[in-house]
C-alpha positions, 0 to 999 in steps of 0.5 A: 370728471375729465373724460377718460378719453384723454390721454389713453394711448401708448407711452415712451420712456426715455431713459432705462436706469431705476427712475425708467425702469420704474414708470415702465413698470408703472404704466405696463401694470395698469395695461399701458403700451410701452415703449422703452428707450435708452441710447445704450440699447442693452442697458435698456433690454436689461431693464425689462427683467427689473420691470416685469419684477416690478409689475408682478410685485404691484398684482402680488400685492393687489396694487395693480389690476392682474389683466391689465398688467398683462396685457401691458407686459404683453405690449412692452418693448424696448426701441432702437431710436427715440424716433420709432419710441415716441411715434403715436404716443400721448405721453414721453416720460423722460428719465435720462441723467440729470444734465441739462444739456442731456435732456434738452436734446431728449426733448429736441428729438421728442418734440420733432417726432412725436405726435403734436398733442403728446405731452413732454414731460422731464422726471427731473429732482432739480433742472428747471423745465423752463430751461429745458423747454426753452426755444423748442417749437413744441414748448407749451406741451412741456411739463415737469413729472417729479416722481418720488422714488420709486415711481410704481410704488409711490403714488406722488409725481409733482408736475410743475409747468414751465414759462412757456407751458399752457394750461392745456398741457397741465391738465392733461398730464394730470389726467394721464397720471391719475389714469394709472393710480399716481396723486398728481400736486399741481405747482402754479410754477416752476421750481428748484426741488419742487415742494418734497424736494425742497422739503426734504432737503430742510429735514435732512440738513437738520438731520445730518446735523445732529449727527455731526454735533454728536446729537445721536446715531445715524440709525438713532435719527433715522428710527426717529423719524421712521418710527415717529412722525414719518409715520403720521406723515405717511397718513395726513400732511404737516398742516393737517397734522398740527390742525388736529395737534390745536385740538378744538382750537385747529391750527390757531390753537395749535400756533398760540400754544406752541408757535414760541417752542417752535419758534426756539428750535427754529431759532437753533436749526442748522442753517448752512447751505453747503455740506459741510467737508465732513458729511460724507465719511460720517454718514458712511460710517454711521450707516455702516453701523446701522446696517450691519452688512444689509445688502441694498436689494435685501433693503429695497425689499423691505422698504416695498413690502412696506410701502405696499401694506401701508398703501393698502392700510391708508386706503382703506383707513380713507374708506372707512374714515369717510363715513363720518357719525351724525348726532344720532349716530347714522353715517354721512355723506353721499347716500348714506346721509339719508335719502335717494329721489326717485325721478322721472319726466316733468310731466309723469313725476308724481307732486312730490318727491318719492324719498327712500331711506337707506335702510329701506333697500334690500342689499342684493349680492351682485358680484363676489364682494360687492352689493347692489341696493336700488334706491329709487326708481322712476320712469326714465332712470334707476338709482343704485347703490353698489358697496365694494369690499375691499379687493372686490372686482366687478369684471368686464361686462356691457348692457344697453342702459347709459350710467353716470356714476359718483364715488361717495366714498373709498377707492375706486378704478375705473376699466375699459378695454383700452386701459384703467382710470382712478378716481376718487371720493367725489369723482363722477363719470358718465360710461355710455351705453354697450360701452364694455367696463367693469370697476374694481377697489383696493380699500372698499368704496361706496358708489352710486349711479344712475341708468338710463332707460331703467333697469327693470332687472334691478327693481324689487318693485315696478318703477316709480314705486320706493323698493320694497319687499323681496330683491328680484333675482341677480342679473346674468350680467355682472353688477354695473 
Protein backbone atom coordinates (compact mmCIF):
# COMPACT_ATOMS: atom_id res chain seq x y z
CA UNK A 1 0.00 0.00 0.00
CA UNK A 2 1.00 3.47 -1.35
CA UNK A 3 2.20 5.63 1.82
CA UNK A 4 -0.84 7.56 3.32
CA UNK A 5 1.21 10.53 3.06
CA UNK A 6 0.44 11.35 -0.31
CA UNK A 7 -2.04 13.51 -1.14
CA UNK A 8 -3.14 14.50 2.51
CA UNK A 9 -3.64 18.30 2.50
CA UNK A 10 -6.12 20.95 1.91
CA UNK A 11 -8.62 20.88 -1.15
CA UNK A 12 -10.04 23.66 -3.35
CA UNK A 13 -13.32 23.03 -5.48
CA UNK A 14 -13.77 25.11 -8.13
CA UNK A 15 -17.43 25.43 -8.92
CA UNK A 16 -20.28 25.66 -6.29
CA UNK A 17 -23.67 24.28 -8.02
CA UNK A 18 -24.55 20.26 -7.09
CA UNK A 19 -21.57 18.64 -8.64
CA UNK A 20 -19.42 21.10 -6.17
CA UNK A 21 -21.35 21.25 -3.71
CA UNK A 22 -21.18 17.33 -3.39
CA UNK A 23 -17.37 16.71 -3.47
CA UNK A 24 -17.27 19.53 -0.74
CA UNK A 25 -19.23 17.62 1.35
CA UNK A 26 -17.46 14.67 0.36
CA UNK A 27 -13.99 15.73 1.21
CA UNK A 28 -15.17 18.12 4.46
CA UNK A 29 -16.79 14.71 5.76
CA UNK A 30 -13.70 12.78 5.87
CA UNK A 31 -11.58 15.88 7.84
CA UNK A 32 -10.42 17.52 4.92
CA UNK A 33 -9.57 21.33 4.74
CA UNK A 34 -11.98 22.98 1.81
CA UNK A 35 -11.64 25.36 0.15
CA UNK A 36 -14.72 26.26 -1.97
CA UNK A 37 -14.77 28.71 -4.67
CA UNK A 38 -17.26 30.06 -7.17
CA UNK A 39 -17.13 33.31 -9.53
CA UNK A 40 -20.72 34.27 -8.06
CA UNK A 41 -19.42 34.36 -4.50
CA UNK A 42 -22.84 34.26 -3.13
CA UNK A 43 -23.98 31.18 -4.92
CA UNK A 44 -21.02 30.03 -3.41
CA UNK A 45 -21.58 31.02 0.35
CA UNK A 46 -25.31 29.61 -0.44
CA UNK A 47 -23.91 26.33 -1.13
CA UNK A 48 -22.24 25.78 2.38
CA UNK A 49 -25.86 25.09 3.99
CA UNK A 50 -26.24 22.08 1.00
CA UNK A 51 -22.69 20.75 2.24
CA UNK A 52 -23.17 20.62 5.63
CA UNK A 53 -26.66 18.94 5.18
CA UNK A 54 -24.65 16.54 3.07
CA UNK A 55 -21.96 15.79 5.84
CA UNK A 56 -24.28 15.40 8.64
CA UNK A 57 -26.57 12.99 6.34
CA UNK A 58 -23.27 10.55 5.54
CA UNK A 59 -22.23 10.69 9.80
CA UNK A 60 -26.18 9.96 10.23
CA UNK A 61 -25.87 7.19 8.43
CA UNK A 62 -22.49 5.65 9.43
CA UNK A 63 -20.77 6.58 5.88
CA UNK A 64 -18.48 9.13 7.18
CA UNK A 65 -16.21 9.13 10.54
CA UNK A 66 -18.23 11.73 13.23
CA UNK A 67 -14.87 13.44 14.25
CA UNK A 68 -13.44 13.90 11.06
CA UNK A 69 -16.45 15.62 9.79
CA UNK A 70 -16.16 17.81 12.21
CA UNK A 71 -13.14 18.94 12.14
CA UNK A 72 -13.46 19.33 8.17
CA UNK A 73 -16.97 21.33 8.55
CA UNK A 74 -14.85 23.25 10.94
CA UNK A 75 -12.24 24.23 8.29
CA UNK A 76 -14.71 24.82 5.42
CA UNK A 77 -14.84 28.16 3.79
CA UNK A 78 -15.74 29.53 0.85
CA UNK A 79 -12.88 32.18 -1.13
CA UNK A 80 -13.13 35.38 -2.87
CA UNK A 81 -10.35 34.36 -5.76
CA UNK A 82 -9.22 31.01 -7.07
CA UNK A 83 -5.81 32.42 -6.31
CA UNK A 84 -6.39 32.54 -2.34
CA UNK A 85 -8.60 28.80 -2.94
CA UNK A 86 -5.81 26.80 -4.56
CA UNK A 87 -2.78 28.08 -2.42
CA UNK A 88 -1.12 25.25 -0.69
CA UNK A 89 -3.42 22.63 -1.50
CA UNK A 90 -2.72 18.80 -3.01
CA UNK A 91 -5.93 18.91 -4.81
CA UNK A 92 -8.20 21.46 -7.17
CA UNK A 93 -11.33 19.50 -8.08
CA UNK A 94 -12.93 21.56 -10.70
CA UNK A 95 -16.69 21.37 -11.19
CA UNK A 96 -17.90 24.65 -13.25
CA UNK A 97 -20.17 24.56 -16.54
CA UNK A 98 -19.55 22.30 -18.94
CA UNK A 99 -18.00 24.75 -21.53
CA UNK A 100 -14.83 24.05 -22.89
CA UNK A 101 -13.41 27.39 -22.64
CA UNK A 102 -14.84 27.86 -18.82
CA UNK A 103 -12.76 25.09 -17.62
CA UNK A 104 -9.66 26.08 -19.67
CA UNK A 105 -9.37 29.31 -18.08
CA UNK A 106 -10.29 27.39 -14.58
CA UNK A 107 -7.33 25.39 -15.32
CA UNK A 108 -5.01 28.35 -16.51
CA UNK A 109 -5.73 30.21 -13.33
CA UNK A 110 -5.09 26.95 -11.17
CA UNK A 111 -1.98 25.99 -12.77
CA UNK A 112 -0.43 29.41 -12.27
CA UNK A 113 -1.40 29.58 -8.55
CA UNK A 114 -1.14 26.30 -7.16
CA UNK A 115 1.39 24.62 -5.56
CA UNK A 116 3.43 22.50 -8.36
CA UNK A 117 2.79 19.05 -7.21
CA UNK A 118 -1.04 19.62 -6.83
CA UNK A 119 -3.06 17.54 -9.11
CA UNK A 120 -5.62 19.39 -11.38
CA UNK A 121 -8.36 17.26 -11.76
CA UNK A 122 -11.82 18.31 -14.29
CA UNK A 123 -15.17 16.51 -12.84
CA UNK A 124 -16.23 16.75 -16.56
CA UNK A 125 -19.10 13.93 -18.22
CA UNK A 126 -18.06 14.56 -21.66
CA UNK A 127 -14.93 17.53 -22.39
CA UNK A 128 -11.81 15.83 -23.11
CA UNK A 129 -8.89 16.69 -20.42
CA UNK A 130 -6.56 16.59 -23.48
CA UNK A 131 -8.18 19.59 -24.82
CA UNK A 132 -8.31 21.18 -21.34
CA UNK A 133 -4.92 20.56 -20.63
CA UNK A 134 -3.69 21.56 -23.79
CA UNK A 135 -0.65 24.33 -23.98
CA UNK A 136 -0.53 24.76 -20.00
CA UNK A 137 2.94 24.64 -18.15
CA UNK A 138 1.54 22.34 -15.85
CA UNK A 139 -0.45 19.75 -18.05
CA UNK A 140 1.16 16.62 -16.84
CA UNK A 141 -0.62 17.03 -13.41
CA UNK A 142 -3.87 17.28 -15.19
CA UNK A 143 -6.59 14.40 -15.00
CA UNK A 144 -10.10 13.73 -15.58
CA UNK A 145 -12.24 12.81 -11.97
CA UNK A 146 -15.55 11.73 -13.42
CA UNK A 147 -17.97 11.45 -10.36
CA UNK A 148 -21.34 9.97 -10.54
CA UNK A 149 -23.84 12.15 -9.27
CA UNK A 150 -23.88 12.52 -6.25
CA UNK A 151 -20.27 12.57 -5.76
CA UNK A 152 -20.53 12.07 -1.67
CA UNK A 153 -22.81 9.51 -1.91
CA UNK A 154 -21.60 7.27 -4.88
CA UNK A 155 -18.24 5.73 -4.18
CA UNK A 156 -17.22 5.76 -8.09
CA UNK A 157 -15.10 8.64 -9.80
CA UNK A 158 -13.28 7.55 -13.17
CA UNK A 159 -10.02 9.19 -13.73
CA UNK A 160 -8.90 9.36 -16.98
CA UNK A 161 -5.35 11.16 -18.15
CA UNK A 162 -4.82 13.31 -20.79
CA UNK A 163 -2.02 12.95 -23.88
CA UNK A 164 -0.11 15.27 -21.97
CA UNK A 165 -0.76 13.48 -18.38
CA UNK A 166 2.06 11.51 -16.46
CA UNK A 167 1.56 8.41 -14.62
CA UNK A 168 2.69 10.30 -11.53
CA UNK A 169 -0.21 12.40 -11.66
CA UNK A 170 -2.63 9.37 -12.04
CA UNK A 171 -1.67 7.58 -9.37
CA UNK A 172 -1.76 10.28 -7.09
CA UNK A 173 -5.32 11.19 -7.97
CA UNK A 174 -5.98 7.46 -7.24
CA UNK A 175 -4.37 7.95 -4.01
CA UNK A 176 -6.43 11.11 -2.90
CA UNK A 177 -9.76 9.65 -3.81
CA UNK A 178 -9.39 6.24 -2.09
CA UNK A 179 -8.26 8.44 0.98
CA UNK A 180 -11.83 9.73 1.25
CA UNK A 181 -13.74 6.33 0.61
CA UNK A 182 -14.36 6.68 -3.56
CA UNK A 183 -13.60 3.41 -5.87
CA UNK A 184 -11.33 5.09 -8.05
CA UNK A 185 -11.40 2.97 -12.20
CA UNK A 186 -8.34 3.76 -13.91
CA UNK A 187 -8.93 4.37 -17.91
CA UNK A 188 -5.41 4.13 -19.81
CA UNK A 189 -6.87 6.91 -21.82
CA UNK A 190 -8.93 9.88 -22.52
CA UNK A 191 -12.49 9.30 -23.72
CA UNK A 192 -15.90 10.81 -24.49
CA UNK A 193 -18.35 9.56 -21.50
CA UNK A 194 -15.61 7.65 -20.02
CA UNK A 195 -16.92 3.85 -19.26
CA UNK A 196 -20.71 4.89 -17.12
CA UNK A 197 -21.04 7.35 -19.42
CA UNK A 198 -20.92 5.72 -22.35
CA UNK A 199 -22.59 2.74 -20.93
CA UNK A 200 -25.20 4.67 -19.60
CA UNK A 201 -26.16 6.65 -22.64
CA UNK A 202 -26.61 2.70 -24.68
CA UNK A 203 -29.24 1.80 -22.17
CA UNK A 204 -30.91 4.58 -22.24
CA UNK A 205 -31.11 5.17 -25.84
CA UNK A 206 -33.12 1.61 -25.82
CA UNK A 207 -34.85 2.74 -22.90
CA UNK A 208 -36.41 5.97 -24.56
CA UNK A 209 -37.19 3.59 -27.41
CA UNK A 210 -39.44 1.43 -25.90
CA UNK A 211 -41.21 4.26 -24.69
CA UNK A 212 -41.68 5.75 -27.95
CA UNK A 213 -42.58 2.60 -30.03
CA UNK A 214 -45.28 2.21 -27.47
CA UNK A 215 -43.40 -0.82 -25.75
CA UNK A 216 -44.52 0.10 -22.23
CA UNK A 217 -44.74 3.23 -19.77
CA UNK A 218 -41.76 5.69 -18.81
CA UNK A 219 -42.54 4.21 -14.78
CA UNK A 220 -42.92 0.76 -16.58
CA UNK A 221 -39.35 0.69 -17.80
CA UNK A 222 -37.64 2.60 -15.14
CA UNK A 223 -39.38 -0.34 -12.23
CA UNK A 224 -37.91 -2.62 -14.73
CA UNK A 225 -34.65 -1.59 -14.66
CA UNK A 226 -34.82 -0.21 -10.88
CA UNK A 227 -36.23 -3.47 -9.60
CA UNK A 228 -34.63 -6.10 -11.80
CA UNK A 229 -31.08 -6.03 -13.13
CA UNK A 230 -30.05 -2.64 -11.72
CA UNK A 231 -30.37 -4.14 -8.78
CA UNK A 232 -27.78 -6.99 -9.44
CA UNK A 233 -25.90 -4.39 -10.98
CA UNK A 234 -25.51 -2.28 -7.60
CA UNK A 235 -23.90 -5.94 -6.29
CA UNK A 236 -21.49 -7.38 -9.19
CA UNK A 237 -20.79 -5.88 -12.59
CA UNK A 238 -22.27 -7.14 -16.15
CA UNK A 239 -18.87 -9.57 -16.88
CA UNK A 240 -19.25 -10.96 -13.22
CA UNK A 241 -23.02 -11.15 -13.50
CA UNK A 242 -23.08 -13.38 -16.77
CA UNK A 243 -19.96 -15.26 -15.42
CA UNK A 244 -22.16 -16.70 -12.73
CA UNK A 245 -25.40 -16.88 -15.36
CA UNK A 246 -22.66 -19.87 -17.25
CA UNK A 247 -23.20 -21.78 -14.21
CA UNK A 248 -20.31 -24.27 -14.21
CA UNK A 249 -19.56 -23.19 -17.52
CA UNK A 250 -18.49 -19.31 -16.61
CA UNK A 251 -18.59 -16.83 -19.06
CA UNK A 252 -18.04 -19.51 -21.91
CA UNK A 253 -21.08 -21.50 -20.83
CA UNK A 254 -23.08 -18.35 -20.48
CA UNK A 255 -21.76 -17.05 -24.29
CA UNK A 256 -22.58 -20.73 -26.29
CA UNK A 257 -25.99 -21.06 -24.58
CA UNK A 258 -27.41 -17.73 -24.98
CA UNK A 259 -24.79 -15.54 -27.21
CA UNK A 260 -27.62 -16.35 -30.37
CA UNK A 261 -30.68 -14.84 -28.13
CA UNK A 262 -28.44 -12.00 -27.38
CA UNK A 263 -27.16 -11.53 -30.62
CA UNK A 264 -31.45 -11.31 -32.08
CA UNK A 265 -32.08 -8.31 -29.45
CA UNK A 266 -28.79 -6.87 -30.22
CA UNK A 267 -29.93 -7.20 -33.84
CA UNK A 268 -33.09 -5.13 -33.09
CA UNK A 269 -31.95 -2.34 -30.66
CA UNK A 270 -32.34 0.99 -31.29
CA UNK A 271 -29.36 2.45 -33.22
CA UNK A 272 -29.90 5.90 -33.73
CA UNK A 273 -27.38 8.74 -32.80
CA UNK A 274 -29.68 11.74 -32.50
CA UNK A 275 -32.52 12.11 -30.19
CA UNK A 276 -35.43 11.84 -32.03
CA UNK A 277 -37.54 15.40 -32.25
CA UNK A 278 -40.03 13.85 -30.25
CA UNK A 279 -38.27 12.60 -27.07
CA UNK A 280 -38.43 15.21 -24.86
CA UNK A 281 -42.47 15.90 -24.71
CA UNK A 282 -42.79 12.28 -24.31
CA UNK A 283 -40.72 11.49 -21.60
CA UNK A 284 -42.12 14.90 -19.96
CA UNK A 285 -45.43 13.35 -20.18
CA UNK A 286 -44.49 9.97 -18.88
CA UNK A 287 -42.88 11.29 -16.04
CA UNK A 288 -45.56 13.16 -15.12
CA UNK A 289 -47.58 10.27 -14.90
CA UNK A 290 -45.00 8.26 -12.82
CA UNK A 291 -44.47 10.71 -10.53
CA UNK A 292 -47.66 11.87 -9.73
CA UNK A 293 -46.45 15.56 -8.23
CA UNK A 294 -43.40 14.12 -6.49
CA UNK A 295 -41.22 16.89 -5.73
CA UNK A 296 -37.41 16.45 -6.95
CA UNK A 297 -36.12 17.03 -3.13
CA UNK A 298 -38.91 14.51 -1.81
CA UNK A 299 -37.34 12.36 -4.80
CA UNK A 300 -33.39 12.79 -3.93
CA UNK A 301 -34.39 11.64 -0.49
CA UNK A 302 -35.53 8.73 -1.48
CA UNK A 303 -33.03 8.21 -3.78
CA UNK A 304 -30.17 8.73 -0.80
CA UNK A 305 -31.69 6.84 2.06
CA UNK A 306 -31.27 4.09 -0.57
CA UNK A 307 -28.22 4.39 -1.57
CA UNK A 308 -27.00 4.81 1.54
CA UNK A 309 -28.60 1.38 3.20
CA UNK A 310 -27.70 -0.33 -0.04
CA UNK A 311 -23.88 0.85 0.75
CA UNK A 312 -23.86 -0.43 4.10
CA UNK A 313 -25.58 -3.80 2.96
CA UNK A 314 -22.99 -4.35 0.10
CA UNK A 315 -20.03 -3.88 2.49
CA UNK A 316 -21.11 -6.03 4.70
CA UNK A 317 -22.41 -8.64 2.32
CA UNK A 318 -18.27 -8.10 0.89
CA UNK A 319 -17.20 -8.94 4.80
CA UNK A 320 -19.13 -11.87 4.97
CA UNK A 321 -18.74 -13.10 1.41
CA UNK A 322 -15.03 -13.10 1.48
CA UNK A 323 -14.86 -15.84 3.98
CA UNK A 324 -15.31 -18.47 1.58
CA UNK A 325 -16.04 -22.48 2.97
CA UNK A 326 -13.10 -24.92 2.57
CA UNK A 327 -13.70 -29.03 1.82
CA UNK A 328 -14.25 -29.31 5.49
CA UNK A 329 -16.05 -26.61 5.85
CA UNK A 330 -13.44 -24.09 7.95
CA UNK A 331 -13.11 -20.66 6.42
CA UNK A 332 -10.34 -19.17 3.94
CA UNK A 333 -8.31 -16.67 3.15
CA UNK A 334 -5.88 -14.65 5.34
CA UNK A 335 -5.69 -15.90 8.88
CA UNK A 336 -8.26 -17.77 9.01
CA UNK A 337 -7.15 -20.38 6.43
CA UNK A 338 -5.28 -21.82 8.98
CA UNK A 339 -2.01 -20.88 10.43
CA UNK A 340 0.06 -17.98 11.94
CA UNK A 341 4.35 -18.37 12.15
CA UNK A 342 5.70 -17.17 15.13
CA UNK A 343 9.12 -15.75 14.28
CA UNK A 344 11.88 -14.42 15.38
CA UNK A 345 15.67 -13.70 14.85
CA UNK A 346 17.64 -16.32 12.50
CA UNK A 347 19.71 -17.16 15.31
CA UNK A 348 16.93 -17.46 18.26
CA UNK A 349 14.33 -19.21 16.00
CA UNK A 350 13.49 -22.34 17.19
CA UNK A 351 14.40 -25.53 14.18
CA UNK A 352 11.15 -25.13 13.19
CA UNK A 353 7.94 -23.32 12.71
CA UNK A 354 5.93 -22.62 15.83
CA UNK A 355 2.37 -23.03 13.98
CA UNK A 356 -0.72 -21.83 15.70
CA UNK A 357 -4.12 -22.96 14.58
CA UNK A 358 -7.07 -20.24 14.55
CA UNK A 359 -8.95 -21.61 17.00
CA UNK A 360 -6.29 -21.91 19.38
CA UNK A 361 -6.20 -18.13 20.25
CA UNK A 362 -8.58 -16.92 22.92
CA UNK A 363 -10.47 -13.84 21.43
CA UNK A 364 -10.02 -10.94 24.00
CA UNK A 365 -12.45 -7.99 24.04
CA UNK A 366 -9.94 -5.09 23.03
CA UNK A 367 -12.61 -2.37 22.15
CA UNK A 368 -16.57 -2.05 21.91
CA UNK A 369 -17.06 -4.44 18.71
CA UNK A 370 -13.85 -5.28 18.25
CA UNK A 371 -11.73 -8.65 19.34
CA UNK A 372 -8.07 -8.97 19.47
CA UNK A 373 -6.63 -12.80 19.42
CA UNK A 374 -2.77 -13.11 19.30
CA UNK A 375 -1.37 -15.62 17.22
CA UNK A 376 1.89 -16.11 17.66
CA UNK A 377 4.78 -14.53 19.31
CA UNK A 378 8.27 -14.42 19.03
CA UNK A 379 11.37 -12.48 20.15
CA UNK A 380 11.23 -9.48 18.07
CA UNK A 381 7.24 -9.25 16.89
CA UNK A 382 3.84 -10.13 17.96
CA UNK A 383 1.16 -11.77 15.46
CA UNK A 384 -2.37 -10.55 16.07
CA UNK A 385 -5.64 -10.76 14.84
CA UNK A 386 -8.26 -7.94 15.40
CA UNK A 387 -12.08 -8.83 14.37
CA UNK A 388 -14.29 -5.55 13.97
CA UNK A 389 -18.06 -5.68 14.00
CA UNK A 390 -19.80 -3.99 11.75
CA UNK A 391 -19.64 0.14 12.84
CA UNK A 392 -17.10 -0.80 15.48
CA UNK A 393 -14.58 2.12 16.22
CA UNK A 394 -11.15 1.68 17.67
CA UNK A 395 -10.49 5.57 18.46
CA UNK A 396 -7.15 7.59 18.58
CA UNK A 397 -4.57 6.32 20.41
CA UNK A 398 -0.58 5.60 20.30
CA UNK A 399 2.45 3.05 21.85
CA UNK A 400 5.85 2.78 21.09
CA UNK A 401 5.70 -0.69 19.18
CA UNK A 402 6.04 0.08 14.81
CA UNK A 403 2.96 -2.32 13.00
CA UNK A 404 2.33 -3.45 9.88
CA UNK A 405 -0.77 -4.32 9.12
CA UNK A 406 -3.00 -6.50 6.40
CA UNK A 407 -6.95 -6.20 5.75
CA UNK A 408 -7.81 -9.99 5.29
CA UNK A 409 -11.40 -9.23 4.82
CA UNK A 410 -14.42 -6.51 5.04
CA UNK A 411 -13.87 -2.52 5.05
CA UNK A 412 -11.73 -0.79 6.63
CA UNK A 413 -10.69 3.15 7.32
CA UNK A 414 -7.48 3.95 8.48
CA UNK A 415 -7.26 7.42 11.10
CA UNK A 416 -4.57 9.66 12.00
CA UNK A 417 -4.51 13.16 13.20
CA UNK A 418 -4.14 14.64 9.63
CA UNK A 419 -7.16 12.77 8.08
CA UNK A 420 -8.45 9.22 7.11
CA UNK A 421 -7.32 6.41 4.47
CA UNK A 422 -9.64 3.39 2.75
CA UNK A 423 -8.35 0.47 2.39
CA UNK A 424 -9.31 -2.78 1.31
CA UNK A 425 -9.28 -6.43 1.26
CA UNK A 426 -5.62 -7.40 0.54
CA UNK A 427 -4.18 -3.71 1.42
CA UNK A 428 -1.35 -3.37 3.86
CA UNK A 429 0.16 -0.46 5.74
CA UNK A 430 3.18 0.15 7.81
CA UNK A 431 2.01 2.88 10.90
CA UNK A 432 5.35 3.86 12.97
CA UNK A 433 5.98 3.95 16.39
CA UNK A 434 4.05 6.91 19.08
CA UNK A 435 2.31 7.41 15.50
CA UNK A 436 -1.22 8.55 17.10
CA UNK A 437 -3.96 6.26 14.76
CA UNK A 438 -7.15 4.29 15.47
CA UNK A 439 -9.25 2.29 12.42
CA UNK A 440 -12.96 2.04 12.22
CA UNK A 441 -15.42 -0.58 9.67
CA UNK A 442 -18.58 0.26 8.03
CA UNK A 443 -19.52 -3.92 7.25
CA UNK A 444 -17.17 -5.55 9.79
CA UNK A 445 -13.32 -6.57 8.68
CA UNK A 446 -10.61 -9.04 9.72
CA UNK A 447 -7.29 -7.39 10.28
CA UNK A 448 -3.82 -8.82 11.05
CA UNK A 449 -0.68 -7.14 12.13
CA UNK A 450 2.39 -7.57 13.27
CA UNK A 451 4.22 -5.16 16.34
CA UNK A 452 7.56 -4.74 16.51
CA UNK A 453 9.63 -4.77 19.91
CA UNK A 454 6.82 -7.34 21.04
CA UNK A 455 3.47 -6.62 22.95
CA UNK A 456 4.23 -8.29 25.80
CA UNK A 457 0.57 -6.95 26.92
CA UNK A 458 -0.60 -8.87 24.37
CA UNK A 459 0.61 -12.40 25.37
CA UNK A 460 -1.25 -15.02 27.22
CA UNK A 461 1.97 -16.57 27.56
CA UNK A 462 5.59 -15.57 27.24
CA UNK A 463 6.98 -15.09 23.92
CA UNK A 464 8.26 -17.47 21.38
CA UNK A 465 5.71 -20.07 23.06
CA UNK A 466 2.03 -20.56 20.57
CA UNK A 467 -0.88 -18.75 22.99
CA UNK A 468 -2.38 -20.94 25.60
CA UNK A 469 -4.32 -20.63 28.55
CA UNK A 470 -6.22 -17.73 29.95
CA UNK A 471 -6.05 -14.01 28.00
CA UNK A 472 -4.10 -11.47 30.18
CA UNK A 473 -5.84 -8.85 31.26
CA UNK A 474 -7.06 -5.96 28.39
CA UNK A 475 -4.46 -3.11 27.66
CA UNK A 476 -5.33 0.56 28.90
CA UNK A 477 -4.71 1.67 25.73
CA UNK A 478 -7.24 0.99 23.07
CA UNK A 479 -6.60 -2.05 20.50
CA UNK A 480 -3.97 -1.55 17.72
Amino acid sequence: MTSPDIGVGPVAVVGAGLTGASWAALFAAHGREVRLYGRDGDAARAALPRVREAVEFLVSHDLAPPQPAQRGLRALRVESDIASAVAGVVLVQESVAEDLAVKRAVFAEADAAAPPDAILATSSSGLSISRIQEGLPGAARCVAAHPYNPPHLIPLVEIAPGMDTSPEAVETARIIYESVGKDPVVLARDLPGYLSNRMSAALWREAVELVRSGVASVADVDRAIASGPGLRWAAMGPHTLYHLGGGAGGMRGHIEHLGHVKEGMLRDIATWTEFPADTTDILEAGLVDALAGRSAASLERERDEALAGFLKARAAAASSGSQTPAANGAPTGGVEQGAALATGGVTQAPPVPIVVQSAAGVAVQAAPGVTRTTLAAGSRTTLVRFELEPGADIPLHAHPHEQTGHLVSGDAELVGVDGSWSVRPGDSWSIPGDAPHGARSVGGAVIVEAFSPPRDDYLPAPPSVPPTGQPSAPPSEPAG
